[in-house]
C-alpha positions as a Markdown table, in Angstrom:
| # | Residue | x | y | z |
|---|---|---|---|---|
| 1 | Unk | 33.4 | 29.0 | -137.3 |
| 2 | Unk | 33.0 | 26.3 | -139.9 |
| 3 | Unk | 30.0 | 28.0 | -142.1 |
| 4 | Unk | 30.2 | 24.5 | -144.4 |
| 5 | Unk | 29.0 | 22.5 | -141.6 |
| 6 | Unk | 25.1 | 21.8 | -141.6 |
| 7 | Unk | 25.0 | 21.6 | -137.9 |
| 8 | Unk | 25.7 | 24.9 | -137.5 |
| 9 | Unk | 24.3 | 26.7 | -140.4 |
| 10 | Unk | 21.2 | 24.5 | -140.0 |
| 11 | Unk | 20.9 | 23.5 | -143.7 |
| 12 | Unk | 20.5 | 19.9 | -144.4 |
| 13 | Unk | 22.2 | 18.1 | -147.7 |
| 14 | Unk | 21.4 | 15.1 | -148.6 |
| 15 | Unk | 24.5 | 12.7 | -148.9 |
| 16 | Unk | 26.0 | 12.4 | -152.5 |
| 17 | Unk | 25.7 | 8.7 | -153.7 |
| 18 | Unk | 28.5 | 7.7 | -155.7 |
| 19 | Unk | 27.4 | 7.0 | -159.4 |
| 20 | Unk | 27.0 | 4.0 | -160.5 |
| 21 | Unk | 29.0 | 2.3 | -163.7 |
| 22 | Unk | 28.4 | -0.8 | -165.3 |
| 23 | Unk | 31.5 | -2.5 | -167.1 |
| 24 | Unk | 30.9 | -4.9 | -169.7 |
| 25 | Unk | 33.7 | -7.0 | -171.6 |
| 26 | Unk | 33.8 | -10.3 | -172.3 |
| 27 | Unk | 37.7 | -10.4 | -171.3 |
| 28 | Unk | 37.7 | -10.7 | -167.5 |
| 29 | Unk | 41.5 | -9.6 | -167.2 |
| 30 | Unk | 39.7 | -6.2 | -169.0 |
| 31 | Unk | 37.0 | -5.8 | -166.5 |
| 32 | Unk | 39.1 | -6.6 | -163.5 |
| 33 | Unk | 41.6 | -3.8 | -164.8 |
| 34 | Unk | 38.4 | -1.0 | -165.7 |
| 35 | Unk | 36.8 | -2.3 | -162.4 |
| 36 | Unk | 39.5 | -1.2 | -160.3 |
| 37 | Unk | 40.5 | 2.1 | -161.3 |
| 38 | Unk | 37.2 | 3.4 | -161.1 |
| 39 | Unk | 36.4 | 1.7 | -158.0 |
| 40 | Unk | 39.6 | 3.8 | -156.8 |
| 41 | Unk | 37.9 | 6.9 | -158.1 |
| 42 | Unk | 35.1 | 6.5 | -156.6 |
| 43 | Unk | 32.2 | 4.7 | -158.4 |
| 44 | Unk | 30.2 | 2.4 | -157.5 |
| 45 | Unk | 30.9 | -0.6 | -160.2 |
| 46 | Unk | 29.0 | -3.3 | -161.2 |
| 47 | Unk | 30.2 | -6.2 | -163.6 |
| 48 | Unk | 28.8 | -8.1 | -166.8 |
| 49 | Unk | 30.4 | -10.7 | -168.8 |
| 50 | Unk | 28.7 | -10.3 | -172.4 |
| 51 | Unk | 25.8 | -8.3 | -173.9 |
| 52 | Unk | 23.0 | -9.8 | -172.6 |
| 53 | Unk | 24.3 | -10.5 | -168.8 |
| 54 | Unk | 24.5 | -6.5 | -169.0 |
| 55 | Unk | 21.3 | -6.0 | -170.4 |
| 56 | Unk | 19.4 | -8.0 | -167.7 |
| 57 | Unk | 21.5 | -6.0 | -165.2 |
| 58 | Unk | 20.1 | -2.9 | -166.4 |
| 59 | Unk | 16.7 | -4.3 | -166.5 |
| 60 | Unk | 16.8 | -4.7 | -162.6 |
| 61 | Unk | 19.2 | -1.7 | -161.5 |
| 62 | Unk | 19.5 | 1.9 | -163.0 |
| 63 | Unk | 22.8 | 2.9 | -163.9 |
| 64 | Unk | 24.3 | 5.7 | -164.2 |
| 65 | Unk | 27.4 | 5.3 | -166.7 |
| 66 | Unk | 27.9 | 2.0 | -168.9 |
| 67 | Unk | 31.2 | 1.3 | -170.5 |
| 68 | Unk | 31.3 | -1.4 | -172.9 |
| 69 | Unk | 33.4 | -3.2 | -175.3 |
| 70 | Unk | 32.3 | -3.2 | -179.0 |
| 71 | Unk | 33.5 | -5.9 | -180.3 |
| 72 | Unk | 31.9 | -9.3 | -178.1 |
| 73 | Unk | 30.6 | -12.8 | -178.2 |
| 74 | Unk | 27.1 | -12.7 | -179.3 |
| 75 | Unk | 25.3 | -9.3 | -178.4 |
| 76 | Unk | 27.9 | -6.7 | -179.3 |
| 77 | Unk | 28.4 | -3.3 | -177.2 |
| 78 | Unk | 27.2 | -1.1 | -180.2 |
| 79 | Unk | 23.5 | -3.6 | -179.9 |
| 80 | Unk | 24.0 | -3.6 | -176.2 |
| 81 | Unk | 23.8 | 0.5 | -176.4 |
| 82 | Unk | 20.7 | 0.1 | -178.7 |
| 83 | Unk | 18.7 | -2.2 | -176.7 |
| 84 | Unk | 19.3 | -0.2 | -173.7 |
| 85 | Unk | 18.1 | 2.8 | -175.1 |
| 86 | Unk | 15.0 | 1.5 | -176.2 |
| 87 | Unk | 14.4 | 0.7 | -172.7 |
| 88 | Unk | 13.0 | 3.7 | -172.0 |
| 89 | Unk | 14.2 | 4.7 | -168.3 |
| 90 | Unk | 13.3 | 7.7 | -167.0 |
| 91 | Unk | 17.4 | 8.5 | -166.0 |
| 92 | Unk | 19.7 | 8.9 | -168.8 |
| 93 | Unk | 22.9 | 7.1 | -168.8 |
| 94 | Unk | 25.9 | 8.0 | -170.2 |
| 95 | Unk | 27.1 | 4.9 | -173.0 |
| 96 | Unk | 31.1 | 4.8 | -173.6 |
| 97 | Unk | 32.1 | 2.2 | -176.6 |
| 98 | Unk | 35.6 | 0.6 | -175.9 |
| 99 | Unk | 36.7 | -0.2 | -179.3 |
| 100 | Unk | 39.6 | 0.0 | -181.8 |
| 101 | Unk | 38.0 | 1.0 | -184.6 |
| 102 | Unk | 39.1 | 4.8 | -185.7 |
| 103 | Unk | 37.0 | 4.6 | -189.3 |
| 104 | Unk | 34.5 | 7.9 | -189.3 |
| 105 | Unk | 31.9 | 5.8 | -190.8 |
| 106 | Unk | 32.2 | 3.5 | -188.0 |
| 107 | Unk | 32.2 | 6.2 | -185.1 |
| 108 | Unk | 29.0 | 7.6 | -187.3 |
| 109 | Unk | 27.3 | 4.4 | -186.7 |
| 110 | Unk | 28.0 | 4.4 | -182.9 |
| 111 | Unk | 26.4 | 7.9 | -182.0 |
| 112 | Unk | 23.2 | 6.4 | -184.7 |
| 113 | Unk | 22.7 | 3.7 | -182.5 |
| 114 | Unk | 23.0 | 5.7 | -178.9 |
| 115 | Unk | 26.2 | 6.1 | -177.9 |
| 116 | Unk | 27.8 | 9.1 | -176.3 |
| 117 | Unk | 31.2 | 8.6 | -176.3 |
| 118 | Unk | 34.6 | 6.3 | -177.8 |
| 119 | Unk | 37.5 | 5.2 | -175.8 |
| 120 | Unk | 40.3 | 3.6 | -178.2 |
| 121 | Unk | 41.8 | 0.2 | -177.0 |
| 122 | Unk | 44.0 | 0.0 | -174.9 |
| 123 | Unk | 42.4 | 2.8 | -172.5 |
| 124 | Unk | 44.4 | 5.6 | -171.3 |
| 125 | Unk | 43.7 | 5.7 | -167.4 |
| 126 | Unk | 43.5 | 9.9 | -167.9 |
| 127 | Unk | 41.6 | 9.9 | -170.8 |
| 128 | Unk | 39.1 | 7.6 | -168.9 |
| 129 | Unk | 39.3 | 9.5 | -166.2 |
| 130 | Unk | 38.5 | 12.5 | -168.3 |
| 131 | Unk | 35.7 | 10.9 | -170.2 |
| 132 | Unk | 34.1 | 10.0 | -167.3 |
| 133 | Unk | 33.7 | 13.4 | -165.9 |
| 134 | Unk | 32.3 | 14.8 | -169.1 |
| 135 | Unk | 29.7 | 11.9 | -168.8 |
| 136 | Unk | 29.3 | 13.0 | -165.0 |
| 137 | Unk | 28.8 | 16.6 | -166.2 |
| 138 | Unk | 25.9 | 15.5 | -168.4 |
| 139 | Unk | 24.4 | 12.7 | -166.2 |
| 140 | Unk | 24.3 | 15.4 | -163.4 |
| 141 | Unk | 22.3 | 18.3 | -165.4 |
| 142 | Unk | 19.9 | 15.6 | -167.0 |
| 143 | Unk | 19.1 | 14.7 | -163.3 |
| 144 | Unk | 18.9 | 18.1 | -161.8 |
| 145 | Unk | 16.8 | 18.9 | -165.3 |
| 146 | Unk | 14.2 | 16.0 | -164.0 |
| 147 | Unk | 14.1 | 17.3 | -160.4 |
| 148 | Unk | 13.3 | 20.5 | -162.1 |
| 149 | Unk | 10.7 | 19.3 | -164.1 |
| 150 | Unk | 9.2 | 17.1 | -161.2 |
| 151 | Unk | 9.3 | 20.3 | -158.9 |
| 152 | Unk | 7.9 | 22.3 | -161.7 |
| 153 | Unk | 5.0 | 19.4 | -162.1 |
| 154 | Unk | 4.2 | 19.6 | -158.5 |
| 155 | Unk | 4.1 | 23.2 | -158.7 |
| 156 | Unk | 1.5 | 22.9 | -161.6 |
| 157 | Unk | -0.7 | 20.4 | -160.0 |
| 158 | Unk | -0.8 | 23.1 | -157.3 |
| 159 | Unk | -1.4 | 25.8 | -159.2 |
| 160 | Unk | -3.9 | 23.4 | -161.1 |
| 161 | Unk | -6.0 | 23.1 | -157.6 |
| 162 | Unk | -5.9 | 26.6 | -156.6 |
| 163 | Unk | -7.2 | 28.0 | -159.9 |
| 164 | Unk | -10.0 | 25.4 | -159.9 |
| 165 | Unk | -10.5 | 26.6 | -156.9 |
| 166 | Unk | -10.5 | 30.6 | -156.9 |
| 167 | Unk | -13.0 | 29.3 | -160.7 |
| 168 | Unk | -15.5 | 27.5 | -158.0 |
| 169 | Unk | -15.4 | 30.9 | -155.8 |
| 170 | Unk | -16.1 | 32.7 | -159.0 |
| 171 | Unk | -19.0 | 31.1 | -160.1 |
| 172 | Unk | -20.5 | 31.5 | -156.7 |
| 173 | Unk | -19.6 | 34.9 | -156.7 |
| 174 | Unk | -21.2 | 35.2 | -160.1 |
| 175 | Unk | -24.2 | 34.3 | -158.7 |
| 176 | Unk | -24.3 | 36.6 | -156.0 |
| 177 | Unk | -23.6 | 39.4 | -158.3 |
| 178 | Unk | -26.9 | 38.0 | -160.3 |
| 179 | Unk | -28.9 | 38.6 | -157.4 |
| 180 | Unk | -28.3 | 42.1 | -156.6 |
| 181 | Unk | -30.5 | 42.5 | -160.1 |
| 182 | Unk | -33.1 | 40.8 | -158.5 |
| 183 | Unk | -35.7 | 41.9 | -161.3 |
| 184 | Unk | -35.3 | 42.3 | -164.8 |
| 185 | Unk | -38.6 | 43.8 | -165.6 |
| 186 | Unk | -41.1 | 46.0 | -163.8 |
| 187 | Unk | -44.3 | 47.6 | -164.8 |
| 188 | Unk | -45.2 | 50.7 | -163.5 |
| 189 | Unk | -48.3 | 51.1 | -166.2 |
| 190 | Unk | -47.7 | 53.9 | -167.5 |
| 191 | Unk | -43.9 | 52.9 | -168.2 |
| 192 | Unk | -41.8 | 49.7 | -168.3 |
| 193 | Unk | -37.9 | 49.0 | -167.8 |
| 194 | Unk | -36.3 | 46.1 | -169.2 |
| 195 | Unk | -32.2 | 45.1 | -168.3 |
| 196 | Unk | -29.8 | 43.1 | -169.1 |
| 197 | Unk | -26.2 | 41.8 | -167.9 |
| 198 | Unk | -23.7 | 40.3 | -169.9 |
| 199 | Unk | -20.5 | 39.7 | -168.1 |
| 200 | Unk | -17.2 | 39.1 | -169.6 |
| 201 | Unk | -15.9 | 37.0 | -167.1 |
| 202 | Unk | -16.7 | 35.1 | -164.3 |
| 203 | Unk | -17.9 | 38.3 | -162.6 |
| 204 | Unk | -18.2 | 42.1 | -164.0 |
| 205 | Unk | -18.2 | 45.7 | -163.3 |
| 206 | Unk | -21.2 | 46.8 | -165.1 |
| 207 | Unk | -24.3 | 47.4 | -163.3 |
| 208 | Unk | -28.3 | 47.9 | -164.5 |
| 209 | Unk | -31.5 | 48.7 | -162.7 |
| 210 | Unk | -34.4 | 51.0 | -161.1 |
| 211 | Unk | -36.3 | 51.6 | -158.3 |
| 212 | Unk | -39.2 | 53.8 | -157.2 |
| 213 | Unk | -38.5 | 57.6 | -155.9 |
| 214 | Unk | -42.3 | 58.2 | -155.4 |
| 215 | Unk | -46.0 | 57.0 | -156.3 |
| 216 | Unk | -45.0 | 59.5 | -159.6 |
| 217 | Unk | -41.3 | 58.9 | -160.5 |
| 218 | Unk | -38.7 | 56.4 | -160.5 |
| 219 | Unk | -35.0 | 56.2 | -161.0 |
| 220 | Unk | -33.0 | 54.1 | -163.7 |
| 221 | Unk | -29.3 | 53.8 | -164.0 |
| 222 | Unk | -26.4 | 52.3 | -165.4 |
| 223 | Unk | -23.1 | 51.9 | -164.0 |
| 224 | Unk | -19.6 | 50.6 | -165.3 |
| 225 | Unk | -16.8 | 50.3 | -163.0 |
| 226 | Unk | -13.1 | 50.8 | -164.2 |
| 227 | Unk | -11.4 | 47.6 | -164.7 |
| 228 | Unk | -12.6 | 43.9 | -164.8 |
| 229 | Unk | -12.4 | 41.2 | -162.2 |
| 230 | Unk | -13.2 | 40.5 | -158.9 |
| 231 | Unk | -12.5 | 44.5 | -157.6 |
| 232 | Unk | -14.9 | 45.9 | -160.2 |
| 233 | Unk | -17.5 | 43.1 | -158.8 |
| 234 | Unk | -17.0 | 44.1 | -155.8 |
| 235 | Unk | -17.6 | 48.0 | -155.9 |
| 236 | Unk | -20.9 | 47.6 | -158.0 |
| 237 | Unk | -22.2 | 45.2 | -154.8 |
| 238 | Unk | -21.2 | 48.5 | -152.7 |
| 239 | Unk | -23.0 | 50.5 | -155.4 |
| 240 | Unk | -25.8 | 48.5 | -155.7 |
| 241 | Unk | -26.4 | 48.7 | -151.9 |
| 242 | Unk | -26.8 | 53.0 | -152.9 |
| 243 | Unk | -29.4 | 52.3 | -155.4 |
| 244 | Unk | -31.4 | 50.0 | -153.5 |
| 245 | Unk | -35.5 | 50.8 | -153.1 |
| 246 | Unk | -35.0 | 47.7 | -150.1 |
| 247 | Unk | -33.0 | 50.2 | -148.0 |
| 248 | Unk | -34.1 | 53.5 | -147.9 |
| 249 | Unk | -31.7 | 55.4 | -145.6 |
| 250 | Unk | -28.6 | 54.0 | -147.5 |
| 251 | Unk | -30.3 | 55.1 | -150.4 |
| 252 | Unk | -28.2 | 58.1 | -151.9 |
| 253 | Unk | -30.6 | 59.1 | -154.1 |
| 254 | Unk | -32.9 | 59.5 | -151.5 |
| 255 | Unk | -33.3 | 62.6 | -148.5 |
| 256 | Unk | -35.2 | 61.7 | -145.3 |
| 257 | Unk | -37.9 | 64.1 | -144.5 |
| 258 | Unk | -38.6 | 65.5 | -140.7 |
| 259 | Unk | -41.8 | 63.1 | -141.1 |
| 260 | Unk | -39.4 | 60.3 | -141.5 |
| 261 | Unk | -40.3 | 60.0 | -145.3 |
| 262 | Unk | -38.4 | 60.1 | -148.3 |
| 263 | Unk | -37.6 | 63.0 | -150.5 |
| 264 | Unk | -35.9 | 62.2 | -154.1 |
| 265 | Unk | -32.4 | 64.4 | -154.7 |
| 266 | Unk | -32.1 | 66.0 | -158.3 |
| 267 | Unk | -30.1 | 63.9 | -160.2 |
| 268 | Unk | -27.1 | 66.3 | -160.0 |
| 269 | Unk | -27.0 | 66.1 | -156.4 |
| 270 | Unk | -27.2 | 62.1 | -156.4 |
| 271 | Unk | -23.6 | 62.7 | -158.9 |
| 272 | Unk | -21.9 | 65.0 | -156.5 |
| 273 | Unk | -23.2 | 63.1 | -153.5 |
| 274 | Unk | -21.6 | 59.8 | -155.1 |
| 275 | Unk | -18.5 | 61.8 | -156.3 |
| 276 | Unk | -17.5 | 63.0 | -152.4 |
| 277 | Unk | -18.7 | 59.3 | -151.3 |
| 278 | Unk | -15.9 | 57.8 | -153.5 |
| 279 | Unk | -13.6 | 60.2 | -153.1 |
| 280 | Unk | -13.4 | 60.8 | -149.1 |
| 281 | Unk | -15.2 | 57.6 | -147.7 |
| 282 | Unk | -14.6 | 54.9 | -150.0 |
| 283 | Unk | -11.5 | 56.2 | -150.6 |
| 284 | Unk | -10.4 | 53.9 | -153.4 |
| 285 | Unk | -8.5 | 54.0 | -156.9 |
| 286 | Unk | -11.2 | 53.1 | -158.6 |
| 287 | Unk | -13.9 | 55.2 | -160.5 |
| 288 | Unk | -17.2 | 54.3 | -162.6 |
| 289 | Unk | -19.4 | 55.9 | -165.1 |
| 290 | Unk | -23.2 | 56.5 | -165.1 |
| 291 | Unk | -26.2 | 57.5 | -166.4 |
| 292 | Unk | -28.6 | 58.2 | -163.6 |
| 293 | Unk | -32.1 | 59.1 | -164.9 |
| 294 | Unk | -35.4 | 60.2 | -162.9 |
| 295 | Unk | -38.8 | 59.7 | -165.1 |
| 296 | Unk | -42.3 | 61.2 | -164.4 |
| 297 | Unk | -44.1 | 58.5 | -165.3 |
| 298 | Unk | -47.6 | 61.1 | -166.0 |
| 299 | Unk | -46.0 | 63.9 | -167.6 |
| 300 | Unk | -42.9 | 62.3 | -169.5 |
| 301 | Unk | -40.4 | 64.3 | -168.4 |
| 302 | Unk | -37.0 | 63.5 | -167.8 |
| 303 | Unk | -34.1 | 64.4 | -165.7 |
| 304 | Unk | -30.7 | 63.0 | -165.9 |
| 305 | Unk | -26.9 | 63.5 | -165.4 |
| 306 | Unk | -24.4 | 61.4 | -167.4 |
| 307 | Unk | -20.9 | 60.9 | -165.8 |
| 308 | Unk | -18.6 | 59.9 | -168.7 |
| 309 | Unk | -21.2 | 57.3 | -169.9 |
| 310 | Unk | -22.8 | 56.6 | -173.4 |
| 311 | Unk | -25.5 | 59.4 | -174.2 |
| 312 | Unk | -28.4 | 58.0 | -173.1 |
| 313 | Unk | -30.6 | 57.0 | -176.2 |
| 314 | Unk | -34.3 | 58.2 | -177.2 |
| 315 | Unk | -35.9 | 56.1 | -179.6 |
| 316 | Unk | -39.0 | 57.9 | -180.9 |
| 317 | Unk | -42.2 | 57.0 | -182.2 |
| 318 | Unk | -41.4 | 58.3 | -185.5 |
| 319 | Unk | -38.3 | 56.1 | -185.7 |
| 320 | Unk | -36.2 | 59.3 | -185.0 |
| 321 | Unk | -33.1 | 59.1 | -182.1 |
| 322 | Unk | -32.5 | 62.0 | -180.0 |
| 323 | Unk | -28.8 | 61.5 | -178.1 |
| 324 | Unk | -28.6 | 62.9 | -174.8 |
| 325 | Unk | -26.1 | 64.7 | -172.7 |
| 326 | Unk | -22.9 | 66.3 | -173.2 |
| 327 | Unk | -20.7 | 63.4 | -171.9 |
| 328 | Unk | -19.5 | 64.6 | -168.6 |
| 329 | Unk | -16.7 | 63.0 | -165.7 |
| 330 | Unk | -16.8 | 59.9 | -164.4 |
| 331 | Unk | -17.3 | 59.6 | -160.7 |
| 332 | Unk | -15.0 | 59.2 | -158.4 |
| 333 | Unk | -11.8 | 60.9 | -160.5 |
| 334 | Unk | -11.9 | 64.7 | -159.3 |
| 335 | Unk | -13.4 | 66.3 | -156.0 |
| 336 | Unk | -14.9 | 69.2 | -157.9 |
| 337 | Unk | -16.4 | 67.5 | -160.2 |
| 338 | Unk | -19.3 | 69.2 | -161.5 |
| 339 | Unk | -22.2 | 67.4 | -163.3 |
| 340 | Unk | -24.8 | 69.0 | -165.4 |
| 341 | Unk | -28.3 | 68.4 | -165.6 |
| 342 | Unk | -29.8 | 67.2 | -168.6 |
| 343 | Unk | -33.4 | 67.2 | -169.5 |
| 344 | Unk | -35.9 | 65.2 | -171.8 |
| 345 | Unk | -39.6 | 64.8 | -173.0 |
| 346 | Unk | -40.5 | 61.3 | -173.6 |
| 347 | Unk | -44.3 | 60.9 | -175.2 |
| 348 | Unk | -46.1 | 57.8 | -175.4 |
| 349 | Unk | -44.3 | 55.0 | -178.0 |
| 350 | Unk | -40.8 | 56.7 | -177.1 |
| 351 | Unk | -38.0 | 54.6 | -175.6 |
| 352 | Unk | -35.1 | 55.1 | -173.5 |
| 353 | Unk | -32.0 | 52.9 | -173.8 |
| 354 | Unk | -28.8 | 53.4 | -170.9 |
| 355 | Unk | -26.6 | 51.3 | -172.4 |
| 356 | Unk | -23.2 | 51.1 | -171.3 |
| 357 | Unk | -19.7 | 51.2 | -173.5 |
| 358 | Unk | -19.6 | 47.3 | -173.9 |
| 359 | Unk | -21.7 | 48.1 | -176.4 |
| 360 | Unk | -20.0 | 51.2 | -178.7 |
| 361 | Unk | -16.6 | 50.1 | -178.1 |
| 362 | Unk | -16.9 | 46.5 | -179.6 |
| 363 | Unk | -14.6 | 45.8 | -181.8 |
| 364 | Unk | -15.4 | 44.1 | -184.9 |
| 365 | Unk | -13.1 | 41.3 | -186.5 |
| 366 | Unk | -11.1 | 43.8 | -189.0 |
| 367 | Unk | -10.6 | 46.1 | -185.0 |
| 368 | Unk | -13.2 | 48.6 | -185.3 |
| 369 | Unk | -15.3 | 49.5 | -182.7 |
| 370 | Unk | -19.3 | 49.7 | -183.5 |
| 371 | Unk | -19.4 | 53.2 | -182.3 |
| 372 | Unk | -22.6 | 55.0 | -182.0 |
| 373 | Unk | -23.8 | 55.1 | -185.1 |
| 374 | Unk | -23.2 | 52.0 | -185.4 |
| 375 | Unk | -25.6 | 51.3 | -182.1 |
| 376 | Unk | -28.1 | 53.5 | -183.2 |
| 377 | Unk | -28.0 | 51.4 | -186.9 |
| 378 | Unk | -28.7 | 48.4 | -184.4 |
| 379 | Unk | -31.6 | 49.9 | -182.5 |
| 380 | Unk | -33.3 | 51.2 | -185.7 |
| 381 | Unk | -32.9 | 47.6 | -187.1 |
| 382 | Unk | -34.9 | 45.8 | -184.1 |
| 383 | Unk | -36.9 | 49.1 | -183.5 |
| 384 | Unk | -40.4 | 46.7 | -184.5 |
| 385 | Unk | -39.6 | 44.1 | -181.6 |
| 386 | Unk | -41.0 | 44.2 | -178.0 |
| 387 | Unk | -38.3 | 45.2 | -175.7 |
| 388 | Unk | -37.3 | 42.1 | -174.3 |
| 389 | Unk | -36.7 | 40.8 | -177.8 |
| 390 | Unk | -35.1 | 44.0 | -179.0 |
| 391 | Unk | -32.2 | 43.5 | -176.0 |
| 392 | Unk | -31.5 | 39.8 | -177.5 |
| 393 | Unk | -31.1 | 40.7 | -181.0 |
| 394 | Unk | -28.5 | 44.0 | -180.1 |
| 395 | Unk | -26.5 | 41.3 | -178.2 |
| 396 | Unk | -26.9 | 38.7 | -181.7 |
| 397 | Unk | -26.1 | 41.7 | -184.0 |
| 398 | Unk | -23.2 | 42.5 | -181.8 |
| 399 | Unk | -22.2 | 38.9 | -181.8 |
| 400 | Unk | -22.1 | 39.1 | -185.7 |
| 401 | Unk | -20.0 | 42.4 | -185.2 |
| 402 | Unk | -17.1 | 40.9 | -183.5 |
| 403 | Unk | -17.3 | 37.1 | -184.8 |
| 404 | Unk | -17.7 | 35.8 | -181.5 |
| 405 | Unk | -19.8 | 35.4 | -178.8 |
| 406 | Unk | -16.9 | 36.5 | -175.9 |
| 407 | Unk | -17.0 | 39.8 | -175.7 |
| 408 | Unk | -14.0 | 42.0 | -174.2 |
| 409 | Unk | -16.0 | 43.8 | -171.7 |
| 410 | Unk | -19.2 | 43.5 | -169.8 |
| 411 | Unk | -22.3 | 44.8 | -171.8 |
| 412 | Unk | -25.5 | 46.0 | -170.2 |
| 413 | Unk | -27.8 | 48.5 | -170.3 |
| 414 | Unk | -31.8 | 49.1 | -169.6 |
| 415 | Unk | -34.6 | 50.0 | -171.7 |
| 416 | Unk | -37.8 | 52.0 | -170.6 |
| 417 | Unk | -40.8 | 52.0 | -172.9 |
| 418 | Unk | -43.0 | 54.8 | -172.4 |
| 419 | Unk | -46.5 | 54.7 | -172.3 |
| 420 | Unk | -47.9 | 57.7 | -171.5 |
């Protein structure tokens, strides 16, 4: 079986075109001579009696070799070669100079004004021969270089479409992520939460928010999912769907009663119940931090677990800040896990910032992260403003920080001002 033949291997070549050579020499008995040999090798040869005649043919045909005399009538082969390169086709032809000049200085003048290569009168037949496949050698790589480049500029153009593409599903995507932090305020009287979201990207892993347990407590939290990118975005949806007031019985904060009501878990059971929900139904490779905090809204007290998250933050009334927690594992990593709870008094003028790591591990322009001394510095600062206000300027001090406005990772967090 013949393996070279297309019709039975199936592949299909397309036919190789003889090159084409242009010969130019005022002598006809020269042309007629250069015309046949390489018509008997092969090429495809087209004729021109002086400079200009060739220069007019190259206007209207591409060629692929040209082999001219030097020395002719009006436009000589050494201005032939220099008008023709400043012609600007997209092929490159390969220029041979007939000529009997051996001088350097005068071969030093033919490669300045474009030529490639010298034949001495009267040609050797073998040495043509032979200069004419180092000229194929060359013509063929700078054509298979501008196939290259014209598959590699159809391949970007591609590429060009799908990214503005997957960049229109992002920004949709972006804004369904805004949406699952529907509000970024409530008032419960005798408390408020303020949050805020600050992607990195298009979309992020870090997740804010609150919802009621009771007429007497609610529930505030902050999340950061390992990683960045469209996976991270994805699991806080699936996270936010557990932390959602809107749907009780997906809830897993939450316990239904025998009455059909609602019972609030301690916080360390809302850890351990996440923990075995990541590890044996969701089942994936990533895991998240938290801070998950229940607040009596008449007495003050608090109750919270942190899961390799930022301590949790107590701005006092005095201007004092209480860290709390003892740092814990994140969620989702080991199956006996155990989380601690932690508890707190608030009293009326204290505050309570979650803020996640977007925030401590900022770098600064010399590389060094802001830390959480650095954090609390930044809370004391803006302690006098409301807490809307007090969110913008940690995210304009943290701006000055780094020297830029694109931060490396998502930064969020949530603020609750106690009342009393």
């Amino acid at each position: 079986m013949d393996l070279t033949n297309p019709t039975l291997t199936g592949a299909v070549t397309a036919p190789v075109l003889p090159l084409r050579v242009l010969v130019v020499d005022d002598s006809k008995a020269q042309r007629v001579m250069l015309s046949m040999s390489l018509s008997r090798w092969g090429y495809h040869v087209t004729e021109a009696a002086s400079g200009e005649e060739a220069l007019l043919a190259c206007q209207a045909a591409a060629f692929d070799i040209i082999v001219s005399d030097w020395m002719m009538d009006g436009m000589s082969g050494l201005d032939l070669c220099a008008a023709f390169r400043s012609l600007g086709q997209e092929g490159y032809a390969y220029f041979i100079l007939l000529t009997s000049k051996s001088e350097k200085t005068e071969i030093a003048k033919g490669l300045e004004g474009g030529a490639d290569d010298f034949l001495t009168k009267p040609v050797s037949p073998d040495e043509l021969r032979a200069r004419l496949r180092a000229g194929e050698r060359i013509v063929g790589m700078q054509k298979e270089l501008v196939q290259k480049n014209r598959l590699l500029g159809a391949t970007l153009t591609e590429l060009q479409r799908a990214q503005e593409m997957v960049d229109r599903d992002l920004i949709e995507a972006r804004k369904l992520q805004q949406t699952l932090v529907r509000d970024r305020f409530r008032d419960w009287g005798r408390g408020a939460a303020t949050l805020f979201l600050r992607t990195s990207g298009h979309v992020g892993g870090d997740l804010a928010g609150f919802f009621e347990l009771n007429a007497t407590h609610v529930a505030l939290y902050s999340v950061d999912v390992s990683g960045h990118g469209v996976a991270s975005a994805m699991m806080t949806a699936r996270l936010a769907g557990y932390l959602s007031a809107a749907s009780p019985d997906q809830n897993i904060a939450l316990q239904r009663r025998a009455d059909g009501g609602f019972d609030p878990l301690p916080a360390e059971q809302v850890a351990a119940r996440f923990n075995r929900t990541m590890l044996e139904d969701l089942q994936v490779d990533q895991y998240f931090t938290m801070v998950y905090a229940q607040v009596d809204l008449f007495s003050g007290a608090v109750s919270l677990v942190q899961a390799g998250h930022p301590h949790p933050l107590i701005l006092r009334a005095d201007g004092r800040i209480d860290r709390l927690g003892g740092g814990g594992l994140p969620i989702g990593l080991l199956g006996d896990a155990v989380h601690d709870r932690v508890t707190a008094q608030l009293y009326a003028g204290d505050r309570l910032f979650l803020l996640s790591d977007g925030l401590t591990e900022c770098p600064s322009r010399q590389g060094e992260e802001l830390g959480e001394a650095g954090l609390e510095a930044l809370i004391r600062k803006n302690s006098d403003l409301e807490s809307a206000q007090l969110l913008d300027a940690l995210i304009w001090d943290l701006s000055a920080h780094m020297g830029s406005e694109d931060f490396p990772d998502d930064v969020s967090g949530l603020l609750f001002d106690y009342r009393g």
